[in-house]
C-alpha positions as CSV (number, residue, x, y, z in Angstrom):
1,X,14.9,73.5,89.7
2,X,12.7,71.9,91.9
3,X,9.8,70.4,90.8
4,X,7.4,68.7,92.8
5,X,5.6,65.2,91.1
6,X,2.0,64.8,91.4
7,X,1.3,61.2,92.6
8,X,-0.8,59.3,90.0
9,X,-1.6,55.6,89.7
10,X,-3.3,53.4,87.0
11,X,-3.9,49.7,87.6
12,X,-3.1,49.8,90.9
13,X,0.3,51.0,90.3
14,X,1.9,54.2,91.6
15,X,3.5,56.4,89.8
16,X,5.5,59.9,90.0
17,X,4.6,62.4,87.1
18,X,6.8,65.6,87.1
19,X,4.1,67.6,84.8
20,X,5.9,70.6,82.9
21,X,2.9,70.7,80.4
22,X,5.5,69.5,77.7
23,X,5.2,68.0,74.1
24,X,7.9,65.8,75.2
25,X,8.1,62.6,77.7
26,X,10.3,60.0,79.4
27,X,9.4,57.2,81.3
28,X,11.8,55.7,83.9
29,X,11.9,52.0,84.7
30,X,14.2,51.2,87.8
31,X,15.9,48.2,88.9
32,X,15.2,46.0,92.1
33,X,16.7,47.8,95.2
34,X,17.7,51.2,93.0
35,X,15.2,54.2,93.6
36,X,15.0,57.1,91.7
37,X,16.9,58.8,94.3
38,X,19.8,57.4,94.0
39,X,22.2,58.9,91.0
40,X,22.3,57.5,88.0
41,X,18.5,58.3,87.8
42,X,17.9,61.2,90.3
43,X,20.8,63.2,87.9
44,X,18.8,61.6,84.6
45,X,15.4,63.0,86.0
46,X,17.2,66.8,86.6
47,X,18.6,66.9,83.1
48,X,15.4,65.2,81.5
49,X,13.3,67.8,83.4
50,X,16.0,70.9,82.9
51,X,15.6,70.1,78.8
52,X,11.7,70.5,79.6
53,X,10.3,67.2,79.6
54,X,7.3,65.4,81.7
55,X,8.8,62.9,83.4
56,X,7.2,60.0,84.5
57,X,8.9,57.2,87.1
58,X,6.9,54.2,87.4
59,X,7.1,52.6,91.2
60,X,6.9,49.1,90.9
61,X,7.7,46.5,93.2
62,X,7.7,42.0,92.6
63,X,7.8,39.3,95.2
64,X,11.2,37.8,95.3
65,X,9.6,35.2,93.7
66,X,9.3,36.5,90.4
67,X,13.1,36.2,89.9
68,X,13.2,32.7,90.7
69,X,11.2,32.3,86.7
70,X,12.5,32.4,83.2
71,X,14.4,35.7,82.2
72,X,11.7,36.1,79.4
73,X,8.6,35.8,82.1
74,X,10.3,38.3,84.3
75,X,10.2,40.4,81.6
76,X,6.6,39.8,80.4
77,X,6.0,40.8,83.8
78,X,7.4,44.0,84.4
79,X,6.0,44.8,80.9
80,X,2.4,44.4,82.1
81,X,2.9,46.3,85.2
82,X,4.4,49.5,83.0
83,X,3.0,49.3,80.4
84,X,-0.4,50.8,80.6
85,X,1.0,53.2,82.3
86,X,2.9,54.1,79.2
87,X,0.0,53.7,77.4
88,X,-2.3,55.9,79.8
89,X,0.4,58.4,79.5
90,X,1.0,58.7,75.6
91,X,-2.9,58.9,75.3
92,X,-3.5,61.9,77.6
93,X,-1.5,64.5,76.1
94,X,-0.2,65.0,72.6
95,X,3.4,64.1,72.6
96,X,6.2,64.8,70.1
97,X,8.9,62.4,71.6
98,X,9.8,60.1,74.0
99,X,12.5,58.9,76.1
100,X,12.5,55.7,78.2
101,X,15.2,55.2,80.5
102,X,15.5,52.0,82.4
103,X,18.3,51.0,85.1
104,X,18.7,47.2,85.5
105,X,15.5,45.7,85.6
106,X,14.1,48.4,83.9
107,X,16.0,47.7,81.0
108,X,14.1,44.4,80.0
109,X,10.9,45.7,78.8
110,X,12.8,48.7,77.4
111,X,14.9,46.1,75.1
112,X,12.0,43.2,75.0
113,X,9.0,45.6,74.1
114,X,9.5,48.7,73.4
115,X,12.7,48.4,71.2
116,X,10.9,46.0,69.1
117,X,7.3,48.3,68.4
118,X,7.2,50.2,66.1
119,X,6.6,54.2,67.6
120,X,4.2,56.7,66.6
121,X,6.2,59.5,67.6
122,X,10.3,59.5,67.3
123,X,11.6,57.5,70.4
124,X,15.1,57.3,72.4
125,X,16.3,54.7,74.5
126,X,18.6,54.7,77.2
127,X,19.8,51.8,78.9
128,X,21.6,52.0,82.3
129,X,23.3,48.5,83.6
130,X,21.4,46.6,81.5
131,X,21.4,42.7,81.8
132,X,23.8,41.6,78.8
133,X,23.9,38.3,80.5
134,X,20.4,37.4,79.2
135,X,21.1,35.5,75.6
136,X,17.6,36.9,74.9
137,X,18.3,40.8,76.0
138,X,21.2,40.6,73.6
139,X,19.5,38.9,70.9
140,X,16.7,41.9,70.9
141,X,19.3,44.3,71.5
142,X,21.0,43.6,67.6
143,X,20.5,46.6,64.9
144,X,18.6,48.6,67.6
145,X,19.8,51.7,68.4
146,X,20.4,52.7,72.1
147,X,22.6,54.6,74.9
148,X,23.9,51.8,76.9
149,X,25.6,52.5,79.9
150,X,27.3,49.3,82.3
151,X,30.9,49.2,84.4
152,X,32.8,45.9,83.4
153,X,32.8,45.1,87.0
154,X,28.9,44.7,86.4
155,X,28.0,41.3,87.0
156,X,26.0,41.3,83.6
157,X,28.9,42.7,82.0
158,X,30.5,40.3,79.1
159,X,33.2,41.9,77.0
160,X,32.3,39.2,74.1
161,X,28.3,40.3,73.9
């Protein structure tokens, strides 16, 4: 299946939208260094776009900077790039469900925002490598529900969290 994205931006932010004309989206957030070509979300963007969904990947890029500030602020950050994206997205068509899938980085406004809204429309999450190691990440993380994916030889990996 090879599908080819149309190149879209809002806000000054590029992103890749893999338009099937669906009732059904996912957005994917990736972490610092890890494009969407590279497995874990190249394979997630075939089987999200085999099963018939839009897919959108949001291509975002911080000054090394940014991670040099408060776990929270790094996440307020990448929140504001993405999310009215999201929000340009979910008001263009009308969708059924959502996906977000987030790798690293990616996971932060997944777990910080998004988790913690309430959704119009019935929402998954998936969670690839996310950073456990942040006391608030886990603390957002409690009674949600998620697929959470990380090796224990992940840095952020802690076997008590």
């Amino acid at each position: 299946m090879k599908i080819k994205p149309k190149q879209e931006n809002c806000n000054g932010i590029p992103y890749d939208f893999f338009d099937q004309n669906s009732n059904s989206i996912c957005f994917m957030l990736s972490g610092t260094g890890y494009s969407y070509e590279k497995p874990v979300l190249y394979y997630s963007r075939l089987l999200l776009l085999e099963l018939g969904y839009d897919v959108i990947q949001i291509n975002y890029s911080f000054e090394q900077q940014l991670f040099e500030q408060e776990s929270q602020a790094i996440s307020n950050m990448v929140y504001s790039v993405v999310n009215p994206i999201v929000e340009h997205c979910l008001r263009t068509k009308p969708y059924t469900n959502a996906i977000y899938i987030g790798k690293s980085l990616g996971t932060l406004p997944i777990i910080d925002f998004y988790m913690q809204q309430s959704s119009l429309i019935p929402t998954r999450y998936i969670l690839l490598t996310p950073l456990l190691s942040l006391d608030h990440t886990m603390a957002n993380l409690l009674d949600k529900q998620a697929f959470l994916a990380i090796g224990t030889a992940d840095p952020h990996f802690s076997q008590e969290k």
